[in-house]
N, C-alpha and C positions, 0 to 999 in steps of 0.2 A: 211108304204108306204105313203108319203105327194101324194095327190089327189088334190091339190089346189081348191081353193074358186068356182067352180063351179063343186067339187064333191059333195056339197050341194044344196039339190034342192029348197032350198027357198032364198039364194042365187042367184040360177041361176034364179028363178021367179023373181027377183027384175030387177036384170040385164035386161032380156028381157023385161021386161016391162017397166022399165025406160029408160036410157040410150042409148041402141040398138034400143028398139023402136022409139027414141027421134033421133038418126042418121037416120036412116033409111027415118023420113022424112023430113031430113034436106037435105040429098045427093035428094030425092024426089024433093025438092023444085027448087024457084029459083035459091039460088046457088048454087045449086048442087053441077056441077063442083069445084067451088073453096073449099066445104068441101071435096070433093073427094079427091083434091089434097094434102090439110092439110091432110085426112085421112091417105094418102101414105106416106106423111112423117112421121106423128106418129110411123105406123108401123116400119119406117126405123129407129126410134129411134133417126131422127132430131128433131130441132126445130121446132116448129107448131104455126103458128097464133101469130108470131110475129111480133110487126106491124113495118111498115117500116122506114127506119131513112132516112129523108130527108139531102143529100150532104149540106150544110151550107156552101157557103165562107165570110171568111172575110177577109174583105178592110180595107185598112187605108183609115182614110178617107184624104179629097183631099187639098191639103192647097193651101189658094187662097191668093195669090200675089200681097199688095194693087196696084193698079193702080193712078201712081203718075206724069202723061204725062199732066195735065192739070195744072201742078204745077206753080201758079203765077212766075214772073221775080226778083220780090223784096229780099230780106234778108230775112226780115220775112214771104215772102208766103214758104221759103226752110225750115223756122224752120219749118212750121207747119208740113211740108213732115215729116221732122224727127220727129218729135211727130208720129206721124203715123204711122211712123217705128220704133219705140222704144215700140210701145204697140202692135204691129204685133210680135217683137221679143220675149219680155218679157210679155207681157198681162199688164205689166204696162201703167197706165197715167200720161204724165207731161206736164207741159207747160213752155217750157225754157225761155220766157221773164221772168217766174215768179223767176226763179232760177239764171238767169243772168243778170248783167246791161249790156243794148245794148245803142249805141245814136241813136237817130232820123235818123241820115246821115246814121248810119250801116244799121239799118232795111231798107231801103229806097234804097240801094246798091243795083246794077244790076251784082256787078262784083265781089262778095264774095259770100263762099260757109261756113257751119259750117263743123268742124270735130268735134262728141261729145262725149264722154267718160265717161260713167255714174259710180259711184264708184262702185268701185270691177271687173269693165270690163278689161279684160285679152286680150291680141293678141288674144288669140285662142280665143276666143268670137266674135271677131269681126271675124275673119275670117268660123265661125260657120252661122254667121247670111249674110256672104256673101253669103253661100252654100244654107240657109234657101230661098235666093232668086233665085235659080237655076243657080249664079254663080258658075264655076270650079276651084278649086285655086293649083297651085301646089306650095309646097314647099319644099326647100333643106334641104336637111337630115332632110326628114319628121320623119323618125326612130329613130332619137336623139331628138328629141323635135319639129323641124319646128322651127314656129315663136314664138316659149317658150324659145328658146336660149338664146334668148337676152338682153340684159340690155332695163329696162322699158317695159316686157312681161306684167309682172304681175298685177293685177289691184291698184287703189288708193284708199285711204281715201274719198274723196272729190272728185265727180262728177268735171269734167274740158270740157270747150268747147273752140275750136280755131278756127280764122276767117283766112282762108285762100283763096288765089287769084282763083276763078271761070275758072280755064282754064283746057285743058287738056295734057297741057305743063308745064312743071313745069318752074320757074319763069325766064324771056327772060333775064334777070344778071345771071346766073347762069351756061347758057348755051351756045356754041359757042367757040367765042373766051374767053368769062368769065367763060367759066367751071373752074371748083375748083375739085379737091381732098377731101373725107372728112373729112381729115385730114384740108386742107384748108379752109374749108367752117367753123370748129370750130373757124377760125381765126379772123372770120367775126368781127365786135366789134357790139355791143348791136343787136343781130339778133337771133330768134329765126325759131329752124327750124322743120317742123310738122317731127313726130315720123312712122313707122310704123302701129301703132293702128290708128290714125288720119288719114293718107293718106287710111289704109282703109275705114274706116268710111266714110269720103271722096268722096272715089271711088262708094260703095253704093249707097249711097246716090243719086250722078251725075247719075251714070249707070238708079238709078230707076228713075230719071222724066226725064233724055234724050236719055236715053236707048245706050249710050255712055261713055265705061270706060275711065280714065285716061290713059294718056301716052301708047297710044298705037303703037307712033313712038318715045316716048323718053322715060328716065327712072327717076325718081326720088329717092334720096341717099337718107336714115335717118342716118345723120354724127355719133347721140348719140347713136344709138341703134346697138350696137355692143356685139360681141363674146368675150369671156374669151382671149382671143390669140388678140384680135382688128380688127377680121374681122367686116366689115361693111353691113348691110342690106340694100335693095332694093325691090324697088315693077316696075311692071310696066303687060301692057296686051299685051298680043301676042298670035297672032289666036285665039283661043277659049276659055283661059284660062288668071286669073288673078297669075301672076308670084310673088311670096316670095323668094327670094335668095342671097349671101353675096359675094362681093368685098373684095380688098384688100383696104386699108386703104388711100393709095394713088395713087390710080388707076384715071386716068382725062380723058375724053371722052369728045367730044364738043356736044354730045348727053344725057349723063349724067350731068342732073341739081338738082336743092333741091327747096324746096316750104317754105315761109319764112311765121312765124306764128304771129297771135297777141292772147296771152290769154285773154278772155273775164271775167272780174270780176264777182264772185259768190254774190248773194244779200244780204246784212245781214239780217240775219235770225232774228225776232221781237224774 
């Protein structure tokens, strides 16, 4: 017949004299109470004098949006912006005079804006870092790709920068009675015309130091950046959102315009 550990009386001397004596003026004391309570749940065969786990949230933390409202007039006070926002984007630093030949007149311009395209930058990057700055963008058959559709999604070789007209109309030839087809507009003879990714870029840019998107009552074509079939791409804002979506090839609207580009020479590298 098992009598367990305090069918021993030396045993049970230890016990009482250790332990139980040792509770007894513990519940005695000041915290009584609280070993009281531990004691009950022992008994209950809980957990006892388990210490407490502090609720822990975490945050993202908060990303802060440079502020680019005090942005000089000039050419070159907009590169510096985009310097600002190319290392807000990527944590990278650059300094695009150092990477492009500008003239004196360019930098000096009150009525040019850059679109800039650093190598390996894809549509969806640039529309990534629209979003980065709490722009909304919608685009057509997001589900098929979006703005990965298209001919000239993907990114380049070689970083490329283009000066195009500081407005938020796309260019007053283009528009009206001169609207064009983009189908037309490829007819142009020695004209180049900003892409997608640019007129993003673009729009950025604009949006962060005037806090004012592009074409928000007109629309700007990318005549080249087309669909396997020849549909043609568009951007433009409306209410609340920057718009990604395609035309038909020869579709002419006197509201529908294009933004005519100049590629800026890359510096030869020592």
């Amino acid at each position: 017949m098992h009598i367990g550990m305090l069918g021993n009386s030396e045993a049970l001397r230890q016990i009482w004299d250790g332990p139980f004596k040792d509770l007894i003026i513990k519940v005695n004391g000041e915290n009584g109470p609280k070993v009281l309570e531990e004691l009950k749940k022992f008994n209950r065969q809980e957990p006892c004098w388990v210490p407490r786990q502090e609720k822990v949230e975490i945050t993202e933390p908060k990303v802060i949006i440079p502020n680019l409202h005090q942005t000089g007039p000039t050419l070159a006070d907009w590169l510096t912006a985009r310097e600002t926002l190319h290392h807000f984007f990527t944590g990278e630093t650059i300094v695009l005079r150092a990477l492009f030949v500008f003239t004196e007149e360019e930098l000096a311009s009150t009525t040019l804006m850059p679109a800039f395209r650093p190598a390996g930058a894809t549509n969806r990057m640039a529309v990534d870092w629209k979003k980065k700055m709490g722009v909304e963008v919608y685009e057509e058959d997001a589900h098929r790709g979006g703005v990965m559709m298209y001919k000239n999604s993907e990114g380049l070789k070689k970083s490329e920068l283009h000066l195009i007209n500081r407005s938020v109309r796309p260019d007053e030839g283009t528009l009206g009675e001169n609207a064009k087809s983009p189908d037309g507009l490829l007819l142009v003879p020695n004209t180049l015309w900003i892409g997608l990714y640019g007129w993003c870029d673009a729009d950025t840019l604009h949006f962060a130091i005037t806090g004012e998107h592009l074409d928000h009552e007109t629309l700007t074509l990318f005549p080249e950046d087309r669909l396997s079939d020849g549909l043609v791409s568009d951007g433009y804002w409306r209410g609340d959102q920057v718009r990604f979506r395609w035309g038909h090839r020869d579709c002419c609207y006197p509201s529908y315009g294009a933004r005519s580009a100049r590629q800026v020479p890359l510096r030869p590298q020592a």
